[in-house]
VEXROFI-613467 format. One record per atom (N, C-alpha, C): residue in three letters; x, y, z. Coordinates in steps of 0.05 Angstrom, whole numbers, padded with zeros to 5 digits, always signed. Layout:
N
AlaXYZ...
***
This chain:
107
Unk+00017-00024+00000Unk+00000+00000+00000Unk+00018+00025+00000Unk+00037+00025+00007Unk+00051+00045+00018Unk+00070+00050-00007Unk+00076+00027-00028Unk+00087+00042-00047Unk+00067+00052-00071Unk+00040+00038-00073Unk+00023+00053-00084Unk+00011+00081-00083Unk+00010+00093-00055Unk+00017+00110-00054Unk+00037+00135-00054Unk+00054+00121-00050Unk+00082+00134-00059Unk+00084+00144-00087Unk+00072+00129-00106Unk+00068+00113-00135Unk+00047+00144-00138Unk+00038+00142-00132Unk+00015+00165-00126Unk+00019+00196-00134Unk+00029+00196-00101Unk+00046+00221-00089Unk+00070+00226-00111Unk+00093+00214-00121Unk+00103+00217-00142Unk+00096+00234-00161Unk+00074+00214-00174Unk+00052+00230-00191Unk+00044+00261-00191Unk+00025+00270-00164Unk+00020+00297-00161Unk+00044+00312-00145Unk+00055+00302-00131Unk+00076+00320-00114Unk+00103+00317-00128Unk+00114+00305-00141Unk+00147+00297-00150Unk+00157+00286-00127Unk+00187+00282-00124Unk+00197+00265-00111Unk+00185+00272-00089Unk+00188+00301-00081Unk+00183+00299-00045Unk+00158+00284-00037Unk+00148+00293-00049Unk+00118+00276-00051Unk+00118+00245-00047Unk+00141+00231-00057Unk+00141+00205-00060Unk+00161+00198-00032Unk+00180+00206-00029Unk+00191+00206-00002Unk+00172+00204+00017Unk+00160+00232+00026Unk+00142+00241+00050Unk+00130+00206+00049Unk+00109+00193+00030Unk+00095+00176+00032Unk+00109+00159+00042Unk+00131+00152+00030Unk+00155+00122+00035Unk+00155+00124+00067Unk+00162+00152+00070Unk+00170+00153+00100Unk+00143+00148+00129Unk+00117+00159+00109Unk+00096+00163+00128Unk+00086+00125+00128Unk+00089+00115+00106Unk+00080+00082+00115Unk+00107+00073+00128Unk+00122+00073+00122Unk+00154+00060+00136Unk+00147+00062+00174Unk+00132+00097+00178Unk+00136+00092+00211Unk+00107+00080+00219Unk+00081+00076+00193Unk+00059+00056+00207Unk+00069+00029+00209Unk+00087+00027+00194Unk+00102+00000+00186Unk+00114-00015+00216Unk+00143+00006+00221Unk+00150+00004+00246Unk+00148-00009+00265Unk+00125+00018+00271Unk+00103+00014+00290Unk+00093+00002+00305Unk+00078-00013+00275Unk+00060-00040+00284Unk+00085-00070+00284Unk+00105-00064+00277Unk+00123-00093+00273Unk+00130-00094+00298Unk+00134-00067+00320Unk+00146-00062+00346Unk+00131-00069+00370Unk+00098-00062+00362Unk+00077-00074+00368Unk+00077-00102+00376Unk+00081-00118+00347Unk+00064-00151+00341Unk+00096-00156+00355Unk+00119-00144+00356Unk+00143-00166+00368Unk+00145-00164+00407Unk+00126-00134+00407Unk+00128-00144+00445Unk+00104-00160+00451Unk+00084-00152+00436Unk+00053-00167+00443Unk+00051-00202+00433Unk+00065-00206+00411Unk+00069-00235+00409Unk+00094-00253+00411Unk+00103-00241+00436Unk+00129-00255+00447Unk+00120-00283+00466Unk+00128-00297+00466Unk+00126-00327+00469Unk+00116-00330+00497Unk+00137-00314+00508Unk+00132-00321+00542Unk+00111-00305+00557Unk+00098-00289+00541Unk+00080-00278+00556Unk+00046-00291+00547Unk+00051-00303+00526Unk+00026-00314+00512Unk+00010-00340+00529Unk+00031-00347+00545Unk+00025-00368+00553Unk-00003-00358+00584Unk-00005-00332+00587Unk-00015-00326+00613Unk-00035-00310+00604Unk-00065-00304+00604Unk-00079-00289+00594Unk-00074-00257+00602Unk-00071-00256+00635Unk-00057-00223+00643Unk-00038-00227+00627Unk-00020-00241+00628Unk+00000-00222+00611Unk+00008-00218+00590Unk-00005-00233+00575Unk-00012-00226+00542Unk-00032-00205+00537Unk-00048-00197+00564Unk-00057-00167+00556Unk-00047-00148+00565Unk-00030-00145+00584Unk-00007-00130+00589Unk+00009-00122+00570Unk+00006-00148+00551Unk+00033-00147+00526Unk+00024-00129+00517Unk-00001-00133+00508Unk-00019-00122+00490Unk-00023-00087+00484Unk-00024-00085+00514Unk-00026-00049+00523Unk-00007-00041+00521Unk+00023-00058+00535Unk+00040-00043+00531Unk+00055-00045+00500Unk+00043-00069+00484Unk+00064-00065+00449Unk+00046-00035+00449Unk+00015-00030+00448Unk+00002-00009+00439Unk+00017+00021+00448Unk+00022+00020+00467Unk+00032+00040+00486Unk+00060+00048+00467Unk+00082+00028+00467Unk+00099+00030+00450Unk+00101+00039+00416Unk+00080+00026+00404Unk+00072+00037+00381Unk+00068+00068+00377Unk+00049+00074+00399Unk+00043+00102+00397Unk+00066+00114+00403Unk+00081+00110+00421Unk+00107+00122+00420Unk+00126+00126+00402Unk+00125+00103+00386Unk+00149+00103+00361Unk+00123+00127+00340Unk+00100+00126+00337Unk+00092+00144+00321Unk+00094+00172+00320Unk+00085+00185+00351Unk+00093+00211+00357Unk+00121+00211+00354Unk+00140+00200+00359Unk+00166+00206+00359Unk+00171+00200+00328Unk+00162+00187+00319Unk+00173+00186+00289Unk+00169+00209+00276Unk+00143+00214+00275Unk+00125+00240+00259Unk+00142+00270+00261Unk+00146+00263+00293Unk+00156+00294+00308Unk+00191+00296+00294Unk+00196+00275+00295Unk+00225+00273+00274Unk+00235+00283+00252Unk+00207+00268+00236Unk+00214+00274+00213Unk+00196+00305+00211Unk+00185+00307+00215Unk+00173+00342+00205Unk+00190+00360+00219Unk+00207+00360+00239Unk+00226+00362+00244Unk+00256+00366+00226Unk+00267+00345+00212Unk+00287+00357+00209Unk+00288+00346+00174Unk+00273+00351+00173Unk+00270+00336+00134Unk+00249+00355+00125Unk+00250+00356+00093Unk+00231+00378+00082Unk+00211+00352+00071Unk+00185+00353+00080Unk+00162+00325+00073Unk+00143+00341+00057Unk+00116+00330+00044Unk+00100+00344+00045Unk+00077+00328+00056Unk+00072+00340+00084Unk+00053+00331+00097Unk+00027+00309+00093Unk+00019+00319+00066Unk-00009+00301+00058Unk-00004+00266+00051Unk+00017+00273+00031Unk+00026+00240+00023Unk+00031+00231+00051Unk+00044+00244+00067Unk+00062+00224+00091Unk+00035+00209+00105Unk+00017+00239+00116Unk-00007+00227+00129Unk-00025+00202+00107Unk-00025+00211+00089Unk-00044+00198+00068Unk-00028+00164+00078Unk+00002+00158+00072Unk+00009+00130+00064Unk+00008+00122+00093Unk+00007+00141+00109Unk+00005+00125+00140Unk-00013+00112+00143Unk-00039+00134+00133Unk-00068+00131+00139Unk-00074+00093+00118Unk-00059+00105+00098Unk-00074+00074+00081Unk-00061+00039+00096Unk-00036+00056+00104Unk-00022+00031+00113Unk-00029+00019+00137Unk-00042+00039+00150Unk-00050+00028+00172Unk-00091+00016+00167Unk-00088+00034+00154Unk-00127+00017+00147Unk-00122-00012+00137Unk-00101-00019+00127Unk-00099-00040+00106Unk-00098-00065+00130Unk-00079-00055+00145Unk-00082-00072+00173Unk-00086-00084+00189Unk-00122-00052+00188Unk-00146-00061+00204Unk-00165-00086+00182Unk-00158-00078+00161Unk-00175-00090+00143Unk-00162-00121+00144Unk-00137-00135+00128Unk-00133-00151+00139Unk-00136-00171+00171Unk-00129-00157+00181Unk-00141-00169+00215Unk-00171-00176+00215Unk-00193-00155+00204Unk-00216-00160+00195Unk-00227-00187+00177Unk-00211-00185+00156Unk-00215-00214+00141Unk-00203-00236+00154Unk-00180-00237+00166Unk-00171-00254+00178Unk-00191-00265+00205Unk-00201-00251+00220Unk-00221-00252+00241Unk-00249-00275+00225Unk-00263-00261+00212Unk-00281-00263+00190Unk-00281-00291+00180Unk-00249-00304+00174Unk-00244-00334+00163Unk-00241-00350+00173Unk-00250-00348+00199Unk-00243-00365+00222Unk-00265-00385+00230Unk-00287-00361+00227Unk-00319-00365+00225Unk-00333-00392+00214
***
């Protein structure tokens, strides 16, 4: 998703345009990999508290790597704001959407 948009952003913005996006899915990307590696670590799965402990705190962590990512890069790089939000926004719906079908096929 994230290089489709990029693919995109390219298109109407030129490179910066295509950067900003790369960069805005790369930190939903992150994120959520920083997420799924403290929340589905082995030794905590085995205990229901503490696989929801995991759970709050991968979330907790996520959100952290996002404000700090975001605040980074608009910070010390020239972006253009829309692609970045835009490829975050898709990469992260894509996600929810997967997890959704995945949920859904279980049925």
């Amino acid at each position: 998703m994230t290089g489709v948009v990029a693919a995109v952003s390219y298109a109407l913005a030129g490179p910066i345009g295509a950067v900003s996006a790369l960069l805005g899915g790369g930190i939903s990307t992150v994120a959520s990999l920083a997420m799924a590696l403290l929340a589905f670590r082995g030794s905590v799965l085995a205990d229901g508290a503490r696989a929801l402990g995991a759970f709050y705190g991968g979330e907790a962590v996520k959100l952290a790597i996002v404000i700090a990512s975001f605040v980074l890069v608009l910070k010390t790089m020239k972006v253009a704001p829309l692609p970045m939000l835009a490829a975050y926004m898709a990469t992260f719906a894509v996600h929810w959407i997967v997890l959704a079908q995945m949920v859904r096929g279980r049925k």
